[in-house]
C-alpha positions in Angstrom: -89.4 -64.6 -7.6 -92.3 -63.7 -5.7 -93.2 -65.2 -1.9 -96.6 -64.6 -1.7 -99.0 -67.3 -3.3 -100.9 -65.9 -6.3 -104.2 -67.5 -5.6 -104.5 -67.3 -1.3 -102.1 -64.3 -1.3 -100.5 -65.7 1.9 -96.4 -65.3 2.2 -94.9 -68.6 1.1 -93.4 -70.9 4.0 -90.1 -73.2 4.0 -92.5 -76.3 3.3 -93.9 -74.5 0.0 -90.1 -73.8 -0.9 -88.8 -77.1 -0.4 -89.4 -78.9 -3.2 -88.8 -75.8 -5.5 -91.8 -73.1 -5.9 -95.0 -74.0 -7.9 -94.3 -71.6 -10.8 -97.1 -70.8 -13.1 -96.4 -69.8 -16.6 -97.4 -65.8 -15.8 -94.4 -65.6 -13.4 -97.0 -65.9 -10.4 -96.5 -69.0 -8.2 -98.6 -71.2 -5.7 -98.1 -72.6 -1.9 -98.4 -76.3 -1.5 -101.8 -75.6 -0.1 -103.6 -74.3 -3.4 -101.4 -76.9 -5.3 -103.0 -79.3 -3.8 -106.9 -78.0 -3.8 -106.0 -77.2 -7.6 -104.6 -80.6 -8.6 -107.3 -82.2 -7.0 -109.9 -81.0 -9.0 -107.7 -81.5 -12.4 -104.7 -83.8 -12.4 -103.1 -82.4 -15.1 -101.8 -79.2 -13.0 -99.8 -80.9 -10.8 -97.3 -82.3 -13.9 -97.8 -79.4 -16.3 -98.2 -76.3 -13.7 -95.7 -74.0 -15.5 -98.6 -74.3 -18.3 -101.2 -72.5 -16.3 -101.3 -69.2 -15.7 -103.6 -67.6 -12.8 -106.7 -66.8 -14.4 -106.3 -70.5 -15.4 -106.1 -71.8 -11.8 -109.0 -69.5 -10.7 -111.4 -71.2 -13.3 -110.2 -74.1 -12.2 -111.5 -73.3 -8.6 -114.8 -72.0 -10.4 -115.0 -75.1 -11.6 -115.7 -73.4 -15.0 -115.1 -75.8 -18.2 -112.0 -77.3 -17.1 -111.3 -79.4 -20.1 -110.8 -76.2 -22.3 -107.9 -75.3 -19.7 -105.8 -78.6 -20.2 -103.6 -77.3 -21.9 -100.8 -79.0 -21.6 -102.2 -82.5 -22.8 -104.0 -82.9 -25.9 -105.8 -86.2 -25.8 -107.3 -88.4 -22.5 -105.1 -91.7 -23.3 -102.0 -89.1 -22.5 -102.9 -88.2 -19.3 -100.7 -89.4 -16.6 -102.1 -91.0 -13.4 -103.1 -89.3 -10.7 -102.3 -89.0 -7.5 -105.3 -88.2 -5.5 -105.3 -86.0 -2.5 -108.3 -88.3 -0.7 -106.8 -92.2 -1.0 -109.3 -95.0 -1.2 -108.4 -96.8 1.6 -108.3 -93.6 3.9 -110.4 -91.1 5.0 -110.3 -87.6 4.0 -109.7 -86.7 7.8 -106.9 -88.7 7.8 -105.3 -88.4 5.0 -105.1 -84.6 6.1 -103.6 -85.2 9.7 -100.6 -87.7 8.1 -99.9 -85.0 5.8 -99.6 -82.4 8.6 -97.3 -84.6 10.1 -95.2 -85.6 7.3 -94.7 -82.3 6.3 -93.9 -81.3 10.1 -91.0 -83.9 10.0 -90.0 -83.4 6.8 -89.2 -79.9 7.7 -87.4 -80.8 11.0 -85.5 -83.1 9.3 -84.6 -80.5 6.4 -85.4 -82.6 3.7 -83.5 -81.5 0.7 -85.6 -83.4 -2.7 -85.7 -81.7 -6.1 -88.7 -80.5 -7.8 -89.5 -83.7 -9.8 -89.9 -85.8 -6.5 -93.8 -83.6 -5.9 -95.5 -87.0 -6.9 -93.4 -89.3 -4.5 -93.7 -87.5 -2.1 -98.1 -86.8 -2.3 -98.1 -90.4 -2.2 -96.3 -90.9 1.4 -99.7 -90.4 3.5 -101.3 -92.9 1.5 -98.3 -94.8 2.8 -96.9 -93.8 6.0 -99.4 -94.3 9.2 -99.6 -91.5 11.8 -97.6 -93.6 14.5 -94.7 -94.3 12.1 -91.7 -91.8 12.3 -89.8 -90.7 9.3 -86.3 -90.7 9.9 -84.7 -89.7 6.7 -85.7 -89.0 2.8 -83.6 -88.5 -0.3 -83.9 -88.1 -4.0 -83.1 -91.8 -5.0 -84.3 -94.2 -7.9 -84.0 -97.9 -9.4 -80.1 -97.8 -11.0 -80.4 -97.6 -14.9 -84.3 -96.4 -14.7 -85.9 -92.8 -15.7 -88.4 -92.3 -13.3 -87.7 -90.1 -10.3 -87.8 -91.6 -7.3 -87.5 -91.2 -3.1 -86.2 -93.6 -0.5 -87.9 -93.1 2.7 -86.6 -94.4 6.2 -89.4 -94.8 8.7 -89.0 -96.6 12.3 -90.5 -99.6 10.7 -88.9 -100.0 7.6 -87.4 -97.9 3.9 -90.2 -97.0 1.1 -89.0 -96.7 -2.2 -91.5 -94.9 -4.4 -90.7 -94.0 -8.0 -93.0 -92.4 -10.9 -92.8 -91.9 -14.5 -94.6 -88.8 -15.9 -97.3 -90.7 -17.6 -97.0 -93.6 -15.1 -98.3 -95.1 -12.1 -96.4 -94.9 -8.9 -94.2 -98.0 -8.2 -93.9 -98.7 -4.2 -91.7 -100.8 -2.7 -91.6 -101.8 0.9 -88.5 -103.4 2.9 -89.6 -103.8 6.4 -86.1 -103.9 9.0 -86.3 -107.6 9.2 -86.2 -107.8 5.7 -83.0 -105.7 5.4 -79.9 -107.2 6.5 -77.4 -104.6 5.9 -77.2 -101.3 4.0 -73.6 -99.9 2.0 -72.5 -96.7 0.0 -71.1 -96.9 -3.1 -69.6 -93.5 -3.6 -69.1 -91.7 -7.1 -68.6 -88.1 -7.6 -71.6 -88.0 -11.0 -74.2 -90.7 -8.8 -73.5 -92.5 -5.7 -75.4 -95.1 -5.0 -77.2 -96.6 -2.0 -77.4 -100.6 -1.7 -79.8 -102.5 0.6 -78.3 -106.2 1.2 -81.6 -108.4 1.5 -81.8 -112.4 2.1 -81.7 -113.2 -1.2 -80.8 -109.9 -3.1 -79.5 -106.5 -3.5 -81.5 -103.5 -4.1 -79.4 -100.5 -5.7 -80.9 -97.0 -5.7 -78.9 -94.1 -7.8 -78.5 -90.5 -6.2 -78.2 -88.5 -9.5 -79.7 -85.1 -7.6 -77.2 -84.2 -4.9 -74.4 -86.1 -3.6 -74.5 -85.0 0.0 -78.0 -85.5 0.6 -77.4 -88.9 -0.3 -74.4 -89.4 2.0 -76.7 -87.9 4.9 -79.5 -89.9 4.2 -76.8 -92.9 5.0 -75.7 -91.7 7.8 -78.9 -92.2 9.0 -79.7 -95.6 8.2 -76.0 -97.1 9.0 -76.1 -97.2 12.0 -79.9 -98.7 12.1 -79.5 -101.6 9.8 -75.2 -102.0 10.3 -74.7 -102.1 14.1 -73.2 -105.5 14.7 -75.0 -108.0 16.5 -74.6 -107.6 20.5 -72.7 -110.6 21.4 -74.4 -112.1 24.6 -72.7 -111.1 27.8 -69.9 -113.6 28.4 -70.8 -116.3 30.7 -68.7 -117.4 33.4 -67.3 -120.5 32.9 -68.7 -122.7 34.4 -65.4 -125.2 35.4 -64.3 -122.3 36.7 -67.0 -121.0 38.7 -67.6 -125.1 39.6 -63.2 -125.3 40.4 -63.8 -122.1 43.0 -67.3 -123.7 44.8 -65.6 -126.9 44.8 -62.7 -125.5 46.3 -64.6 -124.0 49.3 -66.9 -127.1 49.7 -63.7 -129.1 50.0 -61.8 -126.8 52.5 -64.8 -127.2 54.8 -65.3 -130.6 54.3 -61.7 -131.4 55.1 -61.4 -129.9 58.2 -65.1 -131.4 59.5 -63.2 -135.0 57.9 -60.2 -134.3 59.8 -62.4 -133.3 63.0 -64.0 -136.6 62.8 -61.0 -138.9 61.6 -59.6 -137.0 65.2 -63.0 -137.9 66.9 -62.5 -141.4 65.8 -58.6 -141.9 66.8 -59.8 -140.9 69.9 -62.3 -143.6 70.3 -60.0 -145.9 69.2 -57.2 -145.2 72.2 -60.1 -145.2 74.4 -60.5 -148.7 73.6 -64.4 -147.7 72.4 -63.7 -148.4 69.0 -61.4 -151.5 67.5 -59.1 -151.0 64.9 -61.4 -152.9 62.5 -64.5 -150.5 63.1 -61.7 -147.5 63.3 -61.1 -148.6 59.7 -64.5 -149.1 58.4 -65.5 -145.5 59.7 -62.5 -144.2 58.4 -63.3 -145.3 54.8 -67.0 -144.1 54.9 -65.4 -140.9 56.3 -63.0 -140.5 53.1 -65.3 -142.5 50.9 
């Protein structure tokens, strides 16, 4: 397989290989870079690349009677939606720097996603701000559904995106407060990844590789399954009242005794009677 791209003629990089390369049906193959510029200007190469060849993709670029190259769809109402390069709601400016940065932590992070994930994954900086982290991403879809599918864990919350080949993408967003809990089902064909809301569970399949799946919830265990920090215990408060009550007494009795003294001595001194000894005496103990 060749590593240089057949259209730039630069050397392919680890983000071009990491979701399998762009292979065109002449053996030649693409970086993620032409991919893109190419798809952009017609929709169908990015689901039916292995159809084109390279004298294709470089009329493409000429913008030279494109419809005469679609080969591999016959009629317009087949056409599968596309996932454009510049989003609506973004600009074009931006839409580039969250890619840069995606693919950035994608590649730190050593995402491993299979070939058929390319459509999920052009839809994340439609999705994912710049000052949102991605923390982990694995091949996962919808249990007992066809359409591939990611699940994305940001700082802020998991993405689910799936797509059918003639389909729009489906997006789902569980923001942390929304997720109580997270557990792992494991099976040795498709484990699967469970996220425990309020009033449902949300089950995603991980058909494509088994150990990806297990690191991906690695990852998000600990996030959404640390048990609640129980407040720091409180003193009790007879307790802490039994060992201030026991000072306050001690010095109270011996200033009481010092008085109740005081008092007898008036009293032999003939200063005081016995009556007023007693009366002082009670408001003394009272």
């Amino acid at each position: 397989m060749s590593n240089i791209c057949s259209l730039c003629t630069t050397e392919l990089t680890s983000m071009d290989k990491l979701l399998g390369e762009n292979k065109l049906s002449d053996g030649g193959v693409l970086c993620n870079k032409c991919l893109d510029k190419i798809s952009y200007i017609n929709q169908e190469v990015l689901y039916n690349l292995n159809q084109f060849n390279i004298d294709d993709i470089h009329r493409i670029v000429q913008n030279k009677d494109t419809e005469q190259n679609s080969l591999a769809v016959t009629t317009q109402e087949n056409l599968p939606m596309a996932v454009a390069e510049e989003p609506q709601h973004i600009s074009k400016e931006e839409f580039k720097r969250r890619k840069q940065k995606i693919i950035a932590e994608l590649e730190k992070l050593n995402a491993n996603l299979s070939v058929f994930t390319k459509g999920e994954v052009k839809e994340l900086p439609s999705l994912i701000p710049e000052d949102e982290k991605i923390l982990g991403i694995t091949d996962a879809q919808f249990v007992n559904t066809l359409a591939a599918g990611i699940l994305v864990a940001t700082s802020k919350r998991m993405i689910s995106v799936s797509k059918a080949m003639f389909g729009a993408a489906k997006i789902n967003d569980y923001s942390n407060e929304m997720i109580k809990s997270v557990s792992f089902v494991t099976n040795p064909r498709s484990p699967i990844i469970k996220l425990h809301l309020d009033e449902r569970v949300v089950e995603f399949e991980c058909f494509m590789d088994k150990e990806d799946a297990e690191k991906f919830y690695d990852i998000i265990r600990p996030i959404y399954n640390n048990p609640v920090q129980q407040p720091q215990q409180q003193t009790d408060p007879v307790n802490t009242n039994t060992s201030t009550n026991t000072t306050i007494n001690s010095t109270l009795s011996l200033d009481i005794l010092e008085q109740l003294e005081k008092l007898g001595k008036l009293r032999e001194n003939g200063i005081l009677t016995d009556a007023e000894f007693t009366a002082q005496k009670k408001k003394l103990l009272g």
